[in-house]
CHARMM internal coordinates of N, CA and C (Angstrom, degrees):
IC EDIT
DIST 1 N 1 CA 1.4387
DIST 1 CA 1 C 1.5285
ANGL 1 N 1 CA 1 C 107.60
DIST 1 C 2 N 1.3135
ANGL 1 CA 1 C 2 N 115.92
DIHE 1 N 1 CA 1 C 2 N 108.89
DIST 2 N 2 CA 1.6729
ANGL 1 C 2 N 2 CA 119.59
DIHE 1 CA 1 C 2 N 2 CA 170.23
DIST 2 CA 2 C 1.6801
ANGL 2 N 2 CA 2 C 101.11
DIHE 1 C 2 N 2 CA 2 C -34.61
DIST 2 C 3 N 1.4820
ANGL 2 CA 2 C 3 N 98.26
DIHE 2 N 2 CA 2 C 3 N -176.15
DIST 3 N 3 CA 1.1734
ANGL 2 C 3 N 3 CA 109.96
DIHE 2 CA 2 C 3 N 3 CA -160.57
DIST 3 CA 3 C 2.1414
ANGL 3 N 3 CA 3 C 92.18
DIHE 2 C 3 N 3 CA 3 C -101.61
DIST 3 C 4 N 0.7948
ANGL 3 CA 3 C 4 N 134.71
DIHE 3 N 3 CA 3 C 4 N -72.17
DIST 4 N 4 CA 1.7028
ANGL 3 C 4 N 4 CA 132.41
DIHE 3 CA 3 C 4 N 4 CA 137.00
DIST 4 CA 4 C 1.8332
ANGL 4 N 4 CA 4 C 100.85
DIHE 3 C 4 N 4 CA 4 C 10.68
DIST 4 C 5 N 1.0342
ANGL 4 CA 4 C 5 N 99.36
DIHE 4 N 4 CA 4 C 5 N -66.11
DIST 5 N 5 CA 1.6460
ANGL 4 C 5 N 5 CA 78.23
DIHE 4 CA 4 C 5 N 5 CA -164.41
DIST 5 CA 5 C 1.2741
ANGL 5 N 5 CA 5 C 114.00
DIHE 4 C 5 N 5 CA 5 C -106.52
DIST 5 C 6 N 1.6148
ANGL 5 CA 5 C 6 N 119.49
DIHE 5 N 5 CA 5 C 6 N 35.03
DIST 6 N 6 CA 1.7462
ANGL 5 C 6 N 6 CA 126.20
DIHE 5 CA 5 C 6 N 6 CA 157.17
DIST 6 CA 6 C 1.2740
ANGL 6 N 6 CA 6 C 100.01
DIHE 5 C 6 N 6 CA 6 C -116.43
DIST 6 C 7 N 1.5553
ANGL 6 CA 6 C 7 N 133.38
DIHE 6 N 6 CA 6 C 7 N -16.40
DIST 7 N 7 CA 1.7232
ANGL 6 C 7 N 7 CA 128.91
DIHE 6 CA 6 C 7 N 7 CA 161.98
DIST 7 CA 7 C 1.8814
ANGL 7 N 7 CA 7 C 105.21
DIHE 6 C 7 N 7 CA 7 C -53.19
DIST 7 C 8 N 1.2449
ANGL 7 CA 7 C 8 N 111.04
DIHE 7 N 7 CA 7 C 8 N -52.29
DIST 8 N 8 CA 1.3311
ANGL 7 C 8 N 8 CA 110.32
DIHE 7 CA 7 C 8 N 8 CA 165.45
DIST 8 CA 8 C 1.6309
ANGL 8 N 8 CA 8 C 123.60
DIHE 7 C 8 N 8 CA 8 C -2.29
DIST 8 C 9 N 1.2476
ANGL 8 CA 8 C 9 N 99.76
DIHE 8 N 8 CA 8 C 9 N -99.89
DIST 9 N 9 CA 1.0885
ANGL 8 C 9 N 9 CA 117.85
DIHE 8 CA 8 C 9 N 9 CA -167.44
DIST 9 CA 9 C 2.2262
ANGL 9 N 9 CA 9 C 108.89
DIHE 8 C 9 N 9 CA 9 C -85.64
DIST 9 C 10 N 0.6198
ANGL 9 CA 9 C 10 N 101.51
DIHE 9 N 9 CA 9 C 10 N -3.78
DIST 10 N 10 CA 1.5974
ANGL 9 C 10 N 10 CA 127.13
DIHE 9 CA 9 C 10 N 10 CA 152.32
DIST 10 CA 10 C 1.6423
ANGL 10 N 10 CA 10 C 104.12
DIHE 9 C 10 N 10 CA 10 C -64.14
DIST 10 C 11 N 1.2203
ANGL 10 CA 10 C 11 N 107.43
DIHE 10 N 10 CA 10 C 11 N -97.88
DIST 11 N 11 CA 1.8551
ANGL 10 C 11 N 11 CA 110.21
DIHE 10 CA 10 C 11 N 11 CA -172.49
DIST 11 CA 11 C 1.5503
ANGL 11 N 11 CA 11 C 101.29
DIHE 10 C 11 N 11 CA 11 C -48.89
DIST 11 C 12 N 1.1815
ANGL 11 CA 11 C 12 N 130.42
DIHE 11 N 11 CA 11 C 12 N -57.49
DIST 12 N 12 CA 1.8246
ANGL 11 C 12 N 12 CA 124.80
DIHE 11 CA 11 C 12 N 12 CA 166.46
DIST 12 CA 12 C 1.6658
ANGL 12 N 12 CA 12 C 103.42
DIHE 11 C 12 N 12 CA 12 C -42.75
DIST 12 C 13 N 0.9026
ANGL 12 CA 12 C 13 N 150.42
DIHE 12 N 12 CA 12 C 13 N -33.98
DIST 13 N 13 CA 1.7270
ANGL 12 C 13 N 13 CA 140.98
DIHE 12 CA 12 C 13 N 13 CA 174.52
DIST 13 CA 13 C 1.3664
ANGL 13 N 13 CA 13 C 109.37
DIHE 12 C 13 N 13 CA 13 C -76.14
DIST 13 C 14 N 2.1439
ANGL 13 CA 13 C 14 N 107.94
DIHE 13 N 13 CA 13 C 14 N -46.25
DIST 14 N 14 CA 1.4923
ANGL 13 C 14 N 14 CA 102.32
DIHE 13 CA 13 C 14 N 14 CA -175.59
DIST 14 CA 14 C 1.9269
ANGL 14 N 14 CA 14 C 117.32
DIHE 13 C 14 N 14 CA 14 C -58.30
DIST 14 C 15 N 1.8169
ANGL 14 CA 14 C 15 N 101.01
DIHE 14 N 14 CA 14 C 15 N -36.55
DIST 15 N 15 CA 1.0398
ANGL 14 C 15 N 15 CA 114.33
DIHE 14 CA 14 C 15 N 15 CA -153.98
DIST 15 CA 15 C 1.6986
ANGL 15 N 15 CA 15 C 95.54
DIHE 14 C 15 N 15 CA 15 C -77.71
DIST 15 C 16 N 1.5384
ANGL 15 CA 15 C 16 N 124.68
DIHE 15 N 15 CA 15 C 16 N -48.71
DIST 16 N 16 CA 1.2066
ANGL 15 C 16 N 16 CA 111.03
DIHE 15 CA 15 C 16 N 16 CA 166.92
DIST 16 CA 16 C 1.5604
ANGL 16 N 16 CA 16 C 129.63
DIHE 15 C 16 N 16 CA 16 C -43.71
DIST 16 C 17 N 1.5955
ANGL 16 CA 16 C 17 N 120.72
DIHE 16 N 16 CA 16 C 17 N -50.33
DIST 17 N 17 CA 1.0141
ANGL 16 C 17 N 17 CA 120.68
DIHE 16 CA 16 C 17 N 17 CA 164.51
DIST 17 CA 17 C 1.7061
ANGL 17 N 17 CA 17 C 130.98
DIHE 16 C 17 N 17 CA 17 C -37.21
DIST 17 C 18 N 1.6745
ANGL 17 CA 17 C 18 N 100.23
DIHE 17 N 17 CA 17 C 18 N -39.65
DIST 18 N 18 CA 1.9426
ANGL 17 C 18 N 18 CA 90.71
DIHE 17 CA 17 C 18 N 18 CA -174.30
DIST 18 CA 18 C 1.4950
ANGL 18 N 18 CA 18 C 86.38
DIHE 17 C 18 N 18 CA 18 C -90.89
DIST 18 C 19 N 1.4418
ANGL 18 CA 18 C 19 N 128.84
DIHE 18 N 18 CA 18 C 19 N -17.28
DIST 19 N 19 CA 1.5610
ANGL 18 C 19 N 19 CA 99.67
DIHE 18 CA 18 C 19 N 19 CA -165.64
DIST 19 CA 19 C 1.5893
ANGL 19 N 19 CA 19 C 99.18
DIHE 18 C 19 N 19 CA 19 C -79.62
DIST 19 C 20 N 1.5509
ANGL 19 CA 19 C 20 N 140.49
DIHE 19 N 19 CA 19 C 20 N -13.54
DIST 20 N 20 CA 0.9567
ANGL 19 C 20 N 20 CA 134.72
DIHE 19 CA 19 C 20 N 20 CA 162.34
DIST 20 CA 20 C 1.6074
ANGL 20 N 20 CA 20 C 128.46
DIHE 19 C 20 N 20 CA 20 C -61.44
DIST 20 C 21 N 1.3090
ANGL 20 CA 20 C 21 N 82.47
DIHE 20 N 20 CA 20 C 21 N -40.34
DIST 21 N 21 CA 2.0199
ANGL 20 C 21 N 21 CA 97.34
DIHE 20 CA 20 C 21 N 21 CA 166.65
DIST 21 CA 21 C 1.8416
ANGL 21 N 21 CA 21 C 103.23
DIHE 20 C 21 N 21 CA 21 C -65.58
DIST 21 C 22 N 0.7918
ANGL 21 CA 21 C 22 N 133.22
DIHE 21 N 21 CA 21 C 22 N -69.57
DIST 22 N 22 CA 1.1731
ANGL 21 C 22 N 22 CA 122.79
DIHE 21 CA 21 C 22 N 22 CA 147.10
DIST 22 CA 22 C 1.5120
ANGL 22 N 22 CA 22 C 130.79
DIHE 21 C 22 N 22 CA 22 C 33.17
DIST 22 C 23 N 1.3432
ANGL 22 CA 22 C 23 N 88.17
DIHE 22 N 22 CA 22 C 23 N -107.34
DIST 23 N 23 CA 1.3200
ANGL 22 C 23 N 23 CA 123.44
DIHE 22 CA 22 C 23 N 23 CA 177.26
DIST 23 CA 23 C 1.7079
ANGL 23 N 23 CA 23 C 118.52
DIHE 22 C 23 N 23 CA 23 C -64.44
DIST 23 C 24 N 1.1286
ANGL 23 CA 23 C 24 N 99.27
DIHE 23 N 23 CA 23 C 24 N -32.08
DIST 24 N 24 CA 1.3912
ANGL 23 C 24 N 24 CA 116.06
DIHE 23 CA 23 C 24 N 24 CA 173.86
DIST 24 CA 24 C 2.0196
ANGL 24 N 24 CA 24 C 112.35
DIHE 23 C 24 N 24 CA 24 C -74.91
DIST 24 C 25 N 1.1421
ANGL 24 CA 24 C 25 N 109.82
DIHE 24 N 24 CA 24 C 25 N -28.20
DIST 25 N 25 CA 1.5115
ANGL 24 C 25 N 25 CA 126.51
DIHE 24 CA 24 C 25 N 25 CA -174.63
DIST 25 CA 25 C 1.6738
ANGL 25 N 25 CA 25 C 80.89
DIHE 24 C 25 N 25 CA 25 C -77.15
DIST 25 C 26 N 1.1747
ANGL 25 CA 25 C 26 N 97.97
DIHE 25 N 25 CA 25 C 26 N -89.83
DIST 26 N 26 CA 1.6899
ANGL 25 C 26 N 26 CA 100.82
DIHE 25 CA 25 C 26 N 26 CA -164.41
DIST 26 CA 26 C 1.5136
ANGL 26 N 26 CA 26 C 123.64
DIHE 25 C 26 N 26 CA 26 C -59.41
DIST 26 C 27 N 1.0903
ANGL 26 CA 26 C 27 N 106.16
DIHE 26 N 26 CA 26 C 27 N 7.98
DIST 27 N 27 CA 2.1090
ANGL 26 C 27 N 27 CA 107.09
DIHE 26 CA 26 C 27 N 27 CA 159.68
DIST 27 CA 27 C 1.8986
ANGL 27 N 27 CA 27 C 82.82
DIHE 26 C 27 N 27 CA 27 C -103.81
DIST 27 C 28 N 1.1025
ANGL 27 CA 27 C 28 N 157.94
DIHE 27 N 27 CA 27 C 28 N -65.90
DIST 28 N 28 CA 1.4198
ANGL 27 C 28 N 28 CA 147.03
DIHE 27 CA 27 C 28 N 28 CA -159.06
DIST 28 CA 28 C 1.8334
ANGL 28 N 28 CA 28 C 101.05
DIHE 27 C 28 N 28 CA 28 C -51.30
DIST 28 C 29 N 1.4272
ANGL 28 CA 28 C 29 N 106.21
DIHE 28 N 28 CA 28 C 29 N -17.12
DIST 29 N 29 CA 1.6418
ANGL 28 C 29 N 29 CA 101.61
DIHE 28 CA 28 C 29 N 29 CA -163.25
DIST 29 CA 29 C 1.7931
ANGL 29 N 29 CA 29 C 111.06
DIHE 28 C 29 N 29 CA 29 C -90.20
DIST 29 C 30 N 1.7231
ANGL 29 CA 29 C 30 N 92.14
DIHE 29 N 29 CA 29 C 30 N -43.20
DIST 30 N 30 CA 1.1118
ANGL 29 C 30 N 30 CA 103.30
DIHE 29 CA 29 C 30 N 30 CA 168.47
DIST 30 CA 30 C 1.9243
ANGL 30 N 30 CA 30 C 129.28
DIHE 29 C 30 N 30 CA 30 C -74.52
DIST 30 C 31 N 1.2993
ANGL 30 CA 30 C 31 N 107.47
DIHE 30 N 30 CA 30 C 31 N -0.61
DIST 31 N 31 CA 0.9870
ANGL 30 C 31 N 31 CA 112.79
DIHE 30 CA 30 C 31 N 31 CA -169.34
DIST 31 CA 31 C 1.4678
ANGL 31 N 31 CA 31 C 107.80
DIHE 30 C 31 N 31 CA 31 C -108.08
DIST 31 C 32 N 1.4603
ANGL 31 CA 31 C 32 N 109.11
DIHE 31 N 31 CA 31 C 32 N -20.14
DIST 32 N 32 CA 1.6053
ANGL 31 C 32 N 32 CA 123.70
DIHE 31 CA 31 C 32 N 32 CA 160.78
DIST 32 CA 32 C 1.6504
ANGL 32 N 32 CA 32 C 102.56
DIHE 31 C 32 N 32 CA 32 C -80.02
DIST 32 C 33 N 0.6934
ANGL 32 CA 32 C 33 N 130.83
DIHE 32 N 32 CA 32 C 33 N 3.42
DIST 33 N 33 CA 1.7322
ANGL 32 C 33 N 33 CA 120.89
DIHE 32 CA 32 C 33 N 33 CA -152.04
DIST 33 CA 33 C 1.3665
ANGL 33 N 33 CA 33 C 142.81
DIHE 32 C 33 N 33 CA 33 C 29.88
DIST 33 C 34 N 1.5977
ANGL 33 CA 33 C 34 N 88.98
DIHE 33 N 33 CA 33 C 34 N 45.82
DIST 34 N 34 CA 1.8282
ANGL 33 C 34 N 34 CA 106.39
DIHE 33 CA 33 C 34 N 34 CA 177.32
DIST 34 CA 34 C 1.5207
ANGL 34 N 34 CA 34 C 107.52
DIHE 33 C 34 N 34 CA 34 C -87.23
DIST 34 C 35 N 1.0269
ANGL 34 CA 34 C 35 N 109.54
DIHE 34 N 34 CA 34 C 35 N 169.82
DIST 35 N 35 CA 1.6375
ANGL 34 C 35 N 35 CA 118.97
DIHE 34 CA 34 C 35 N 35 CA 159.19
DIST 35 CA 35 C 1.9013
ANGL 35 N 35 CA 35 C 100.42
DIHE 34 C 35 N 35 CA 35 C -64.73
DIST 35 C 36 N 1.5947
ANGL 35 CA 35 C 36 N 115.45
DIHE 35 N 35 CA 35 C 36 N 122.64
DIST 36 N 36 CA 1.3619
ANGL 35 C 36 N 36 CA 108.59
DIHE 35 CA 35 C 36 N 36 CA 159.46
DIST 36 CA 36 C 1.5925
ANGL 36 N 36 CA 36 C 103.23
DIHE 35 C 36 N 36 CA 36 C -62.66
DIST 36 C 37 N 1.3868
ANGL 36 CA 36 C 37 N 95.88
DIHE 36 N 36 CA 36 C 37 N 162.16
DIST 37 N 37 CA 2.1987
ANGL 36 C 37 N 37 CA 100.77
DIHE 36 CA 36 C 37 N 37 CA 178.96
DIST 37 CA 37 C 1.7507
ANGL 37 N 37 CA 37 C 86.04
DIHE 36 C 37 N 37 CA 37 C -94.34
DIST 37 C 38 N 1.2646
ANGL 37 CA 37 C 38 N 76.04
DIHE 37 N 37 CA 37 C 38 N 146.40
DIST 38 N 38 CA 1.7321
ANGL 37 C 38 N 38 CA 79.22
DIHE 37 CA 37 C 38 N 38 CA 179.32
DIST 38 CA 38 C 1.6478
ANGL 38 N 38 CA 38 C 131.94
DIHE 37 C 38 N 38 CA 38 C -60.31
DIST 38 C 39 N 1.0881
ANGL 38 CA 38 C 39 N 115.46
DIHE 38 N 38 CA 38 C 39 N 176.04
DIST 39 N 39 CA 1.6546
ANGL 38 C 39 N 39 CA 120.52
DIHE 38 CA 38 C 39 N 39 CA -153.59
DIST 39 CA 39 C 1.5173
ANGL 39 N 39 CA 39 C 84.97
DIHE 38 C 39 N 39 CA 39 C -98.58
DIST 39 C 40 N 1.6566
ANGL 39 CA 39 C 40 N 89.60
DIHE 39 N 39 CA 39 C 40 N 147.39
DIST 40 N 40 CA 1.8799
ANGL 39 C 40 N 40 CA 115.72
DIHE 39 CA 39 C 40 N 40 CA 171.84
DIST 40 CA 40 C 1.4621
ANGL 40 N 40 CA 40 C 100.47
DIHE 39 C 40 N 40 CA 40 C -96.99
DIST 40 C 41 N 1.4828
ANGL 40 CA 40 C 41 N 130.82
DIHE 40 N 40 CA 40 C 41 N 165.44
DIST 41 N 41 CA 1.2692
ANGL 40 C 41 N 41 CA 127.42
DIHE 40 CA 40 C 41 N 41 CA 173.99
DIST 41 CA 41 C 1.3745
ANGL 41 N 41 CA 41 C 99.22
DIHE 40 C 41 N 41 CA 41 C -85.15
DIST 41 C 42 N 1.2691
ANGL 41 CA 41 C 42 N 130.93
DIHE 41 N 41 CA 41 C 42 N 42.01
DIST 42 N 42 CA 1.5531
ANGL 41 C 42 N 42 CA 118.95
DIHE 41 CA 41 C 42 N 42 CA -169.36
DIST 42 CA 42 C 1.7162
ANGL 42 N 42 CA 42 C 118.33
DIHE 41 C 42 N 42 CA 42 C -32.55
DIST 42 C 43 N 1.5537
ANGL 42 CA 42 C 43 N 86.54
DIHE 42 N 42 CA 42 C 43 N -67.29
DIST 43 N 43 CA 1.8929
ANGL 42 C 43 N 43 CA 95.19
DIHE 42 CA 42 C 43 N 43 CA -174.53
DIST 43 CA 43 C 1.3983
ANGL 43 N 43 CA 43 C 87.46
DIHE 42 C 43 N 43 CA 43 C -37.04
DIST 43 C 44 N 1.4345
ANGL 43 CA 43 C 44 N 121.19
DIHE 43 N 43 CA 43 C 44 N -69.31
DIST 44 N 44 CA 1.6832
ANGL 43 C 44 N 44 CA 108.41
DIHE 43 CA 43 C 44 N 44 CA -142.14
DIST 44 CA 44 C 1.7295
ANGL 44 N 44 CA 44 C 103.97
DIHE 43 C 44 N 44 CA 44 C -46.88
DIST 44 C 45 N 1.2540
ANGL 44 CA 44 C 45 N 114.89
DIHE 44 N 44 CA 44 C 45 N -36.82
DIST 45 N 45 CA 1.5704
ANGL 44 C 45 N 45 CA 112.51
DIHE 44 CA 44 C 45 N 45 CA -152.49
DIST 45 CA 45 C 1.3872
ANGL 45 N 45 CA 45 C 97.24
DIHE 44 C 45 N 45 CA 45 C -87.98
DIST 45 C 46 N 1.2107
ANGL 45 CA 45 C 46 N 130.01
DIHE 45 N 45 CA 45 C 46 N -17.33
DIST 46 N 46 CA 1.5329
ANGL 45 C 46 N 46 CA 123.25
DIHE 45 CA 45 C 46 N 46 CA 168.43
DIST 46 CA 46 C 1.4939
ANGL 46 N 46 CA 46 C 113.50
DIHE 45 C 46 N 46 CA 46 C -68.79
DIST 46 C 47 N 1.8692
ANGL 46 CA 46 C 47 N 112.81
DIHE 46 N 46 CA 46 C 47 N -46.93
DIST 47 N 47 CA 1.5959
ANGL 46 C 47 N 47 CA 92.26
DIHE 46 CA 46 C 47 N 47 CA 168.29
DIST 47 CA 47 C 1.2422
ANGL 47 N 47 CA 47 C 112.62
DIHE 46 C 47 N 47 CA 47 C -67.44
DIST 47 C 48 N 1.5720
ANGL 47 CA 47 C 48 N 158.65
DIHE 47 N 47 CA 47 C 48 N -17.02
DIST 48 N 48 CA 0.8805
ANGL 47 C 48 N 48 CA 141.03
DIHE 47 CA 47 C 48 N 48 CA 159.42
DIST 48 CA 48 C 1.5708
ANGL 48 N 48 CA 48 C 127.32
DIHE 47 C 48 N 48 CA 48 C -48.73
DIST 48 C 49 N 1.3970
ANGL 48 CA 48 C 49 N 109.88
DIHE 48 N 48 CA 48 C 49 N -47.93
DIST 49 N 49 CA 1.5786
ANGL 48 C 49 N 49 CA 108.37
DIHE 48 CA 48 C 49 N 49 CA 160.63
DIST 49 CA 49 C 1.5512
ANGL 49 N 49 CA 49 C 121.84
DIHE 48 C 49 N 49 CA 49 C -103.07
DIST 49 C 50 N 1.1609
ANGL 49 CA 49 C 50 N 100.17
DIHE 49 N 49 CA 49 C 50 N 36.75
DIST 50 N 50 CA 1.6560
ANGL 49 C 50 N 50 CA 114.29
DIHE 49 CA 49 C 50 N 50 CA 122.91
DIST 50 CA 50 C 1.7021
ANGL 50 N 50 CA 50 C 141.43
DIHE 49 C 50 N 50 CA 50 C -106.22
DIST 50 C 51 N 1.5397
ANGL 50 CA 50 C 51 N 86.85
DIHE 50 N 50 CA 50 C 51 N -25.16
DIST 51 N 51 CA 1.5986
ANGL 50 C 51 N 51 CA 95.70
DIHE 50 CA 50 C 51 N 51 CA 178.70
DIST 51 CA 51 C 1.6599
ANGL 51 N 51 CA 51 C 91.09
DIHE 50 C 51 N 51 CA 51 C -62.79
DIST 51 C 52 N 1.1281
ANGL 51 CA 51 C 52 N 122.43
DIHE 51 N 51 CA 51 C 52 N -65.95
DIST 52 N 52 CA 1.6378
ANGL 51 C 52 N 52 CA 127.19
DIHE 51 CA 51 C 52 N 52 CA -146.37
DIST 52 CA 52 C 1.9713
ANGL 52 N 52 CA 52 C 109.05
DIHE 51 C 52 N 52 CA 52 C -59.56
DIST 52 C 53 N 1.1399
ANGL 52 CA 52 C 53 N 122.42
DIHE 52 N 52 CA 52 C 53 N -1.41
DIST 53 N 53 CA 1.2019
ANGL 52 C 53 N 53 CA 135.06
DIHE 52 CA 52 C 53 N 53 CA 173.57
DIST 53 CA 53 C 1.0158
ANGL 53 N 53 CA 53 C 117.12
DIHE 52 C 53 N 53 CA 53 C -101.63
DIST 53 C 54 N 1.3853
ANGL 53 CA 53 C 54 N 96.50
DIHE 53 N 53 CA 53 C 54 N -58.34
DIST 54 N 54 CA 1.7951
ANGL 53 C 54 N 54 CA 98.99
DIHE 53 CA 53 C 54 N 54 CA 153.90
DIST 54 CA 54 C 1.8133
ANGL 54 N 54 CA 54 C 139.70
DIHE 53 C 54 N 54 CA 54 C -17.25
DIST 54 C 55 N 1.7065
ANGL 54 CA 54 C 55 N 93.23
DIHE 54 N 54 CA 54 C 55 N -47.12
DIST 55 N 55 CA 1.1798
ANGL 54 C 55 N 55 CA 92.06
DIHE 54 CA 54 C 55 N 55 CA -160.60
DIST 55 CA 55 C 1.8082
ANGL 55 N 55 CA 55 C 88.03
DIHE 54 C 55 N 55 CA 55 C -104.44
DIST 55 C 56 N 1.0454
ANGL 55 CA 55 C 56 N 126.61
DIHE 55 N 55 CA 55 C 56 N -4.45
DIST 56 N 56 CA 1.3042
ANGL 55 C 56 N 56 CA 129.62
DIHE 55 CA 55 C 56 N 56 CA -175.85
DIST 56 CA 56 C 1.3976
ANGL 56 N 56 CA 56 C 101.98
DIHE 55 C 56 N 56 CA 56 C -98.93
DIST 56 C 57 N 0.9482
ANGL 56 CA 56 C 57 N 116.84
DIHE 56 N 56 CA 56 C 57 N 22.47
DIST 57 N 57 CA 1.7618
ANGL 56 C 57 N 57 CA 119.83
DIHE 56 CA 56 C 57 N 57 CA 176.85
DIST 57 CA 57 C 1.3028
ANGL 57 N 57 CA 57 C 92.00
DIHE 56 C 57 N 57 CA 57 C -120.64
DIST 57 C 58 N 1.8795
ANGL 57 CA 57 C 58 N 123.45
DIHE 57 N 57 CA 57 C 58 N -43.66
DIST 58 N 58 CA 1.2390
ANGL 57 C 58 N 58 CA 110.40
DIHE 57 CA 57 C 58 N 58 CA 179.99
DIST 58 CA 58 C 1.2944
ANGL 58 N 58 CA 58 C 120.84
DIHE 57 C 58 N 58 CA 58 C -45.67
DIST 58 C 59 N 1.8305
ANGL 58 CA 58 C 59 N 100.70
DIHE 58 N 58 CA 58 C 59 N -47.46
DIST 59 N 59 CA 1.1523
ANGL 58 C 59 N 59 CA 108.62
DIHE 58 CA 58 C 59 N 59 CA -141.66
DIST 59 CA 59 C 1.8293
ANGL 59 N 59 CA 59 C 99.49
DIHE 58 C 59 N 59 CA 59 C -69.27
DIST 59 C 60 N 1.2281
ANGL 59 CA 59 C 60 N 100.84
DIHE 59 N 59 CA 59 C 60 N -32.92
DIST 60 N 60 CA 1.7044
ANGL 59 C 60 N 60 CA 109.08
DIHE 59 CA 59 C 60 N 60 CA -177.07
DIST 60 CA 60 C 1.5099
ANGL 60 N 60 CA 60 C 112.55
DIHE 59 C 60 N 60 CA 60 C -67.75
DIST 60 C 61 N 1.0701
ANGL 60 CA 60 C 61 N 119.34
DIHE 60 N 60 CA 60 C 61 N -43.93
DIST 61 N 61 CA 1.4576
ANGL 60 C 61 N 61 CA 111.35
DIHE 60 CA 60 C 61 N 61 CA -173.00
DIST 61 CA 61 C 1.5856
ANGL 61 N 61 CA 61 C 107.82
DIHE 60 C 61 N 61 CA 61 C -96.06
DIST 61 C 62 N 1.2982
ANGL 61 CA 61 C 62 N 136.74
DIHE 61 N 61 CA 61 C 62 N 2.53
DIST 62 N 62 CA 1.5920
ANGL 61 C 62 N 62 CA 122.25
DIHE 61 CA 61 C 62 N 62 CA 131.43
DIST 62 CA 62 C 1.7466
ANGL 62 N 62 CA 62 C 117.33
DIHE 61 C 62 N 62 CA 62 C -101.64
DIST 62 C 63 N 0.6664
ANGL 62 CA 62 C 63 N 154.33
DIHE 62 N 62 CA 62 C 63 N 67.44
DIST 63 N 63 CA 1.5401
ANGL 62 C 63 N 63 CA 151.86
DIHE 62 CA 62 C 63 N 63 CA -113.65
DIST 63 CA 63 C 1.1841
ANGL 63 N 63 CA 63 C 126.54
DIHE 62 C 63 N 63 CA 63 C 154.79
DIST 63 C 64 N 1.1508
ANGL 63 CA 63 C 64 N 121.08
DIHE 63 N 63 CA 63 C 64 N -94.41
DIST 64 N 64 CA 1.1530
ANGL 63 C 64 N 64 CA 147.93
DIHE 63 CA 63 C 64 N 64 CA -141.77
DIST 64 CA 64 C 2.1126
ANGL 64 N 64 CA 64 C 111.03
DIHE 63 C 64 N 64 CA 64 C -112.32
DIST 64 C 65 N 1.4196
ANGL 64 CA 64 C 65 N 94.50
DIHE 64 N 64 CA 64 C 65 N -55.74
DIST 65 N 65 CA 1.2577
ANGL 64 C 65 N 65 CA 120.36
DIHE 64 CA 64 C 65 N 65 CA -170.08
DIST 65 CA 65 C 1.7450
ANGL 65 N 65 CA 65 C 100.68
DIHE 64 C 65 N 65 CA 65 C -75.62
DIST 65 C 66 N 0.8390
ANGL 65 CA 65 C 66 N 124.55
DIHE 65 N 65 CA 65 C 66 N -37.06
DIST 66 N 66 CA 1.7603
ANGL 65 C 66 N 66 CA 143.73
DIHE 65 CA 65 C 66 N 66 CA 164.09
DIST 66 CA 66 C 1.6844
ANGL 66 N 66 CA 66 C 103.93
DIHE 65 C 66 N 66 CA 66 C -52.24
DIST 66 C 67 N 1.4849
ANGL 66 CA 66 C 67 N 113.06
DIHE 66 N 66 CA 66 C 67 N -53.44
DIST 67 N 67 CA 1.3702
ANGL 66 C 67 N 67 CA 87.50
DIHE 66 CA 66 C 67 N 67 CA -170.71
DIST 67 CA 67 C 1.8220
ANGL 67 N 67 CA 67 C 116.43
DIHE 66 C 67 N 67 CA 67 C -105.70
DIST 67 C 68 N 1.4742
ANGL 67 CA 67 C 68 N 91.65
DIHE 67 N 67 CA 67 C 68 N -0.24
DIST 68 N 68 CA 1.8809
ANGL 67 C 68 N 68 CA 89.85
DIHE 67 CA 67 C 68 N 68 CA 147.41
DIST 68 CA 68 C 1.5112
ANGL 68 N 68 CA 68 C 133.37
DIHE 67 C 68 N 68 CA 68 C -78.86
DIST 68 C 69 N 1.4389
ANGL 68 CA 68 C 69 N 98.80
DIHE 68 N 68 CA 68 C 69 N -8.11
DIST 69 N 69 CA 1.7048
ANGL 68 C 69 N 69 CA 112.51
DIHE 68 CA 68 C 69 N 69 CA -176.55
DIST 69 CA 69 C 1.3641
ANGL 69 N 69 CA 69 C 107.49
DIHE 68 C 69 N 69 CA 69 C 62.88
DIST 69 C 70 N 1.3183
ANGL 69 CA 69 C 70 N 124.09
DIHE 69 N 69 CA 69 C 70 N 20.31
DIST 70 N 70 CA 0.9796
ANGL 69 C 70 N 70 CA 138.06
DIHE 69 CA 69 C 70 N 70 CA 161.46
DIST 70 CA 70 C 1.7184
ANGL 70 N 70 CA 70 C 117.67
DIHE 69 C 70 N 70 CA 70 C -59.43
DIST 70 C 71 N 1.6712
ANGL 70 CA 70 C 71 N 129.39
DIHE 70 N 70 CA 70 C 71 N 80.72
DIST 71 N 71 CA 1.2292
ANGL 70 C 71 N 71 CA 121.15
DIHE 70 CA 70 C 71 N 71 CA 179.81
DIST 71 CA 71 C 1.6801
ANGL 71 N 71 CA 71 C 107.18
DIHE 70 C 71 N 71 CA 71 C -125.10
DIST 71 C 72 N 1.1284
ANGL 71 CA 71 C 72 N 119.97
DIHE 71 N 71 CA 71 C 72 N 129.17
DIST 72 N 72 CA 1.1983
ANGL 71 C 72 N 72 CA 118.90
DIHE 71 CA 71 C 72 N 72 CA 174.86
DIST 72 CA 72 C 1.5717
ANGL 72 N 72 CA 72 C 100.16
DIHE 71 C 72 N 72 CA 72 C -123.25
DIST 72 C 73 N 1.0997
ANGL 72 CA 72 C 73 N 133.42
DIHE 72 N 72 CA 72 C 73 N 48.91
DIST 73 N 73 CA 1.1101
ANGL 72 C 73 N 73 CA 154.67
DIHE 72 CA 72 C 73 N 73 CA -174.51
DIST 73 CA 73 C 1.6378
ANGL 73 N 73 CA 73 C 111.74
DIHE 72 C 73 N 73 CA 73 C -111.07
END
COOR INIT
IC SEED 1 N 1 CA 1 C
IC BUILD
């Protein structure tokens, strides 16, 4: 597996993980009756580092990977 397409599912585990931390902080906050600390855009920034691998996997395996003759396919 290139290096592009094990970031994948990597940033989808990291990004689930804090958005669970998250979410988990601010139901413990509200349930004490503190102020929750305010919200990160998590989701957004996880599809962002997923998009960007994404497209660098494209780009390698029609691209790149073709003209090293590089196929382990």
């Amino acid at each position: 597996m290139c290096m592009f397409c094990a970031a994948i599912p990597a940033a989808a585990a990291i990004g689930a993980n804090l958005n669970a931390k998250q979410k988990a902080t601010q139901r413990a906050a509200e349930e004490a009756g503190t102020e929750p600390p305010p919200a990160k855009p998590v989701a957004k920034l996880t599809l962002a580092a997923l998009i960007a691998p994404a497209i660098g996997s494209v780009v390698y395996h029609t691209v790149i990977s073709p003209i090293w003759g590089l196929t382990f396919f």
